[in-house]
Legacy VTK file of the C-alpha trace (Angstrom):
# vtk DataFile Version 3.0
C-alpha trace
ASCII
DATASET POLYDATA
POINTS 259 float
59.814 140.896 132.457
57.848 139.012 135.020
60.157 136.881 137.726
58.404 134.125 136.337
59.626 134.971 132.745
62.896 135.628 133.814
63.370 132.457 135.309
63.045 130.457 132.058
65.361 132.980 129.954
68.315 133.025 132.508
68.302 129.002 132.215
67.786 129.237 128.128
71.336 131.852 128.315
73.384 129.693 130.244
72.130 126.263 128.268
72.988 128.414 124.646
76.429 128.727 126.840
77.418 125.532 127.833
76.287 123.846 124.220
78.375 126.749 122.686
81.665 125.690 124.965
81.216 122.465 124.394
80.632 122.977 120.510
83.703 125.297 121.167
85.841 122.463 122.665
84.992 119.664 119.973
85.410 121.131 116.888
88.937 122.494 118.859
89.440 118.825 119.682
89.143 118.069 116.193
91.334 120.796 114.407
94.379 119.132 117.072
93.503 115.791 115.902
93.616 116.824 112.501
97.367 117.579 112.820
98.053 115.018 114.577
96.188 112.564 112.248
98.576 114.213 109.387
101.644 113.237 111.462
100.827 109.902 112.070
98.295 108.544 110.025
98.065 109.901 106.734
101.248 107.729 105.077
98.285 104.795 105.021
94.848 106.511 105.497
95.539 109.455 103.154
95.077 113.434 104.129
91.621 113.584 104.989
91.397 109.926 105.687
90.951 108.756 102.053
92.434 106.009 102.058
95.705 104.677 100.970
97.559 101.576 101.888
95.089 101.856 104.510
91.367 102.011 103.974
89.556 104.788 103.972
87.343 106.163 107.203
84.730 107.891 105.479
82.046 105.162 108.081
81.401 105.791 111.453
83.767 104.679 114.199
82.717 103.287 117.742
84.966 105.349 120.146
86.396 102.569 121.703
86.602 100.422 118.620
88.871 103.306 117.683
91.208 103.849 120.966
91.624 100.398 120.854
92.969 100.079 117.070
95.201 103.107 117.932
96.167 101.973 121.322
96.678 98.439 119.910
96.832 98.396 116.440
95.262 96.289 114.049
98.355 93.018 113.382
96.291 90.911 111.467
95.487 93.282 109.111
98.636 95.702 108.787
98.063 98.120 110.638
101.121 98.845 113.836
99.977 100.686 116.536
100.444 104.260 116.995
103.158 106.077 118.870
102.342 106.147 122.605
99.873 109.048 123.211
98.494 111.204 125.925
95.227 110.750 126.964
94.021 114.206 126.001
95.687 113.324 122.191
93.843 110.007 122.015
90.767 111.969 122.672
92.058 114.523 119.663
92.598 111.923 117.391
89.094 109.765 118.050
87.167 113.059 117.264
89.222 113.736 114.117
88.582 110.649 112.329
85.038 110.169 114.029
84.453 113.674 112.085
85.329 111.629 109.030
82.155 109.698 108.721
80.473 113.168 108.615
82.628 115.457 106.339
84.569 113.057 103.681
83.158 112.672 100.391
85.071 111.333 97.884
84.480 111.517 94.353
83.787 107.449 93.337
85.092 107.234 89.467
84.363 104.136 87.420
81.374 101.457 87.388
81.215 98.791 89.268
79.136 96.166 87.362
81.815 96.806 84.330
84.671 96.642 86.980
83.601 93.010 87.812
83.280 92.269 84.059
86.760 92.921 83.461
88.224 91.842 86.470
86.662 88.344 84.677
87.741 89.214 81.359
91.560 89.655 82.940
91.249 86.240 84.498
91.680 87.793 88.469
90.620 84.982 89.746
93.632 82.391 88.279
95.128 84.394 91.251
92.584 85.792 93.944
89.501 84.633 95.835
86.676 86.877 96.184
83.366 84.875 98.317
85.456 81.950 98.315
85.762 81.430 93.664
88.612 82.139 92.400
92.987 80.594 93.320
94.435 81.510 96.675
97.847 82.223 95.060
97.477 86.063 95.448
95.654 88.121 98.497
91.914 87.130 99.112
90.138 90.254 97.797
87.133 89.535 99.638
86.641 92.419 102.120
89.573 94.366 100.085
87.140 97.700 100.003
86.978 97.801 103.454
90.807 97.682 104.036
92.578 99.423 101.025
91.975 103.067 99.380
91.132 103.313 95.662
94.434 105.120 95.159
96.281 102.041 96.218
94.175 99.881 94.695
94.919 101.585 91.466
98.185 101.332 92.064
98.237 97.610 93.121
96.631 97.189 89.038
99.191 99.425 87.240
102.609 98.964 89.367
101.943 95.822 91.959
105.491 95.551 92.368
105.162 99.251 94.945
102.741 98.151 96.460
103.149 94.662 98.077
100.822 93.115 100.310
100.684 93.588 104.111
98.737 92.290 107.204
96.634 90.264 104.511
97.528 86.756 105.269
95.193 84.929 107.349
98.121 83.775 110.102
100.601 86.877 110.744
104.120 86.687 108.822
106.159 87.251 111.536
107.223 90.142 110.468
108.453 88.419 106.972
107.934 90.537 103.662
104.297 89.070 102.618
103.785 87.894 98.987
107.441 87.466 98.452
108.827 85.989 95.313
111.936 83.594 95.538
114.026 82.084 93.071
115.361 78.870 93.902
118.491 77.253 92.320
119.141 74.008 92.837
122.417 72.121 92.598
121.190 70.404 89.159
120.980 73.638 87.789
116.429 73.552 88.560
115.171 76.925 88.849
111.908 77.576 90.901
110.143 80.176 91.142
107.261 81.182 93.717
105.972 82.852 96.538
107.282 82.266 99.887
105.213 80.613 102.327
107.374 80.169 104.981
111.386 80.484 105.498
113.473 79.236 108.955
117.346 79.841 109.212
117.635 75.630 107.768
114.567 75.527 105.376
112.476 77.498 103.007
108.994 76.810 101.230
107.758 77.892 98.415
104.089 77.940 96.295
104.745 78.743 92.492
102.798 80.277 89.754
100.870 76.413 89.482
99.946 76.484 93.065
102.111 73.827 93.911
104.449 73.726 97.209
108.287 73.170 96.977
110.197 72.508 100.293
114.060 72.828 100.563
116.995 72.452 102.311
118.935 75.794 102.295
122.405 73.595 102.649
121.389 71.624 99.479
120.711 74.503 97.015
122.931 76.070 95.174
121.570 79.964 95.399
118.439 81.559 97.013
117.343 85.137 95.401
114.410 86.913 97.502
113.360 89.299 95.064
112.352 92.031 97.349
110.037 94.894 95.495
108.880 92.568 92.941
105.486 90.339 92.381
104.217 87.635 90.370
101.188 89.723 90.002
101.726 91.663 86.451
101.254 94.673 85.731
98.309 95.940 83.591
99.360 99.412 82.692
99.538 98.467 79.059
96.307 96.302 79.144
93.625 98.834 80.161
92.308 101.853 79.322
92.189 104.617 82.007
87.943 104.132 82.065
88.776 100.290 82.327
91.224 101.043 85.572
88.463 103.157 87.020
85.827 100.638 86.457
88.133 98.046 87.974
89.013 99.778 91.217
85.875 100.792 91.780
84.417 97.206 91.645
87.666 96.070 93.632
86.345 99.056 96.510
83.025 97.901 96.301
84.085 94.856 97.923
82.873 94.679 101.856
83.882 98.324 101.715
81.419 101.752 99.572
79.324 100.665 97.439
LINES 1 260
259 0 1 2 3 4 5 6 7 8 9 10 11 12 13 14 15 16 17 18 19 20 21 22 23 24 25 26 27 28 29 30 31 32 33 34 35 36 37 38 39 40 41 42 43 44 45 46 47 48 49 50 51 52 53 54 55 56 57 58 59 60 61 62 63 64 65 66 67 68 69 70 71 72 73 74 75 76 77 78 79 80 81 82 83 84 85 86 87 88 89 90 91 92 93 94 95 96 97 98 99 100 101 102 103 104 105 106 107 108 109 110 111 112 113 114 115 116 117 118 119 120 121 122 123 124 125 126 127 128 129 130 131 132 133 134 135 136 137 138 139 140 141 142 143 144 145 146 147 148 149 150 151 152 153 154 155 156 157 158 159 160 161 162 163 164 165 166 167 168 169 170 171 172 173 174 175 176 177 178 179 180 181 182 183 184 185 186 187 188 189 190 191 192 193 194 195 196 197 198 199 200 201 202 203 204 205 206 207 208 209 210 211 212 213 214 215 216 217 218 219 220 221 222 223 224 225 226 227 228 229 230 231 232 233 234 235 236 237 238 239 240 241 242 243 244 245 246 247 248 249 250 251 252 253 254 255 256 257 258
C-alpha cells in the first residue's frame, strides 16, 4: 500500500471506531434507561411506553422537551415530576424513551369511523366535549389520544369508577380528587348529588347530573358523603360487545393522539 493509500484507510479505521463507541455507548445508555424507565415510569406509561394512565410515547421527543417534563413534570396534565436524578440518569432516561418513537409498535384493534358512530349512538356527548360539541360535565376528550393509553381508555369505558380522572381540568385541583361525586344532605331531608367543583374548610360546590351548580354551607347541612372511587360516568361493560369496545377506544385514541 502506497503512503498515499494508507493515509485514507488509517482515518476510515479510526472513524469505523469512534461511530462504533459511540453506537456502543447509546444503545448502553438506553438498556440503563430502560430499567430505570421500568422503575419509575411504567405505573402510567406502560412497559415499553404503551401507554397507560399516561399516554403512550410511541412519537418523537425533543430532548429538552423531555428533561424538562421529567425535571418538572407535567401539573396541568397529571403528570408529577420524577424523583430527583443524576445527570448521567437523565441522559439514560431521554435516550430510552427517545428510542420509543423508533422501536414501539403497537397493535391498533378496532375502527375508528365505527368508534365515533357509537360513541354517538351511546350519547358521549350528554357528558363530554370533543372540538368544543358535546356537555362539559365529564373530562373534555378533545386531545384524550394524546394523553391516555388505549388500555386505560378501555378501562375508563368498562370500570370508570378505577380509573378517575387526573390533571384533566383546565385550572389544577389543588391536589383535590378530580371528578369527585358528593352527596349532599340537607337539613330538610334534600339529597344532591354531583360532582365537586370546588370544596373550602366552610363551603362546598357542587355541578349535578343536569349541569346545574349547588353552593352550600357545610354548617347548614345535615351530612356530606365524598364518594371516593366512584363516578357518575356508568359503566358500559354490559352495553357493548368486545368489537364495539375496540372500535370505541380506538376512535377515543384517535383523538389529537395515532391515528
Amino acid at each position: 500500500m502506497t503512503k498515499s493509500g494508507f493515509v485514507p484507510a488509517v482515518a476510515l479505521v479510526l472513524t469505523v471506531c469512534v461511530v462504533s463507541t459511540a453506537e456502543a455507548q447509546r444503545s448502553s445508555a438506553i438498556e440503563e434507561g430502560k430499567v430505570l424507565f421500568e422503575g419509575l415510569c411504567a405505573r402510567c406509561h406502560g412497559i415499553g411506553g404503551t401507554g397507560g394512565e399516561g399516554p403512550n410515547l410511541d412519537r418523537p421527543r425533543d430532548e429538552e422537551v423531555l428533561r424538562t417534563a421529567i425535571r418538572d413534570g407535567l401539573p396541568d396534565r397529571g403528570m408529577p415530576r420524577v424523583r430527583r436524578v443524576a445527570d448521567g440518569e437523565m441522559e439514560q432516561l431521554v435516550a430510552y424513551v427517545r428510542s420509543l418513537s423508533r422501536s414501539t409498535s403497537v397493535a391498533r384493534k378496532g375502527n375508528a369511523a365505527r368508534g365515533r358512530d357509537m360513541y354517538a349512538k351511546l350519547g358521549c356527548a350528554s357528558c363530554h366535549i370533543i372540538q368544543g360539541q358535546g356537555s362539559g360535565l365529564g373530562p373534555d376528550l378533545t386531545t384524550i389520544g394524546s394523553r391516555r393509553g388505549p388500555e386505560y381508555l378501555q378501562r375508563s369505558v368498562l370500570d370508570p369508577g378505577s380509573v378517575l380522572p387526573q390533571g384533566s381540568l383546565p385550572i389544577p385541583a389543588r391536589g383535590f380528587t378530580e371528578y369527585l361525586p358528593v352527596l349532599v344532605i340537607t337539613r330538610d331531608g334534600q339529597e344532591v348529588r354531583g360532582l365537586r367543583v370546588n370544596e373550602d374548610s366552610f363551603t362546598i360546590q357542587l355541578r349535578d347530573a343536569g349541569n346545574k351548580y349547588h353552593s352550600f354551607r357545610k354548617s347548614d347541612v345535615k351530612h356530606v358523603e365524598k364518594e371516593f372511587g366512584k363516578t357518575l360516568m356508568p359503566s358500559y361493560r354490559e352495553r357493548l360487545t368486545a368489537s364495539d369496545t375496540d372500535d370505541l377506544v380506538a376512535y377515543l385514541s384517535s383523538l389529537g393522539g395515532v391515528r
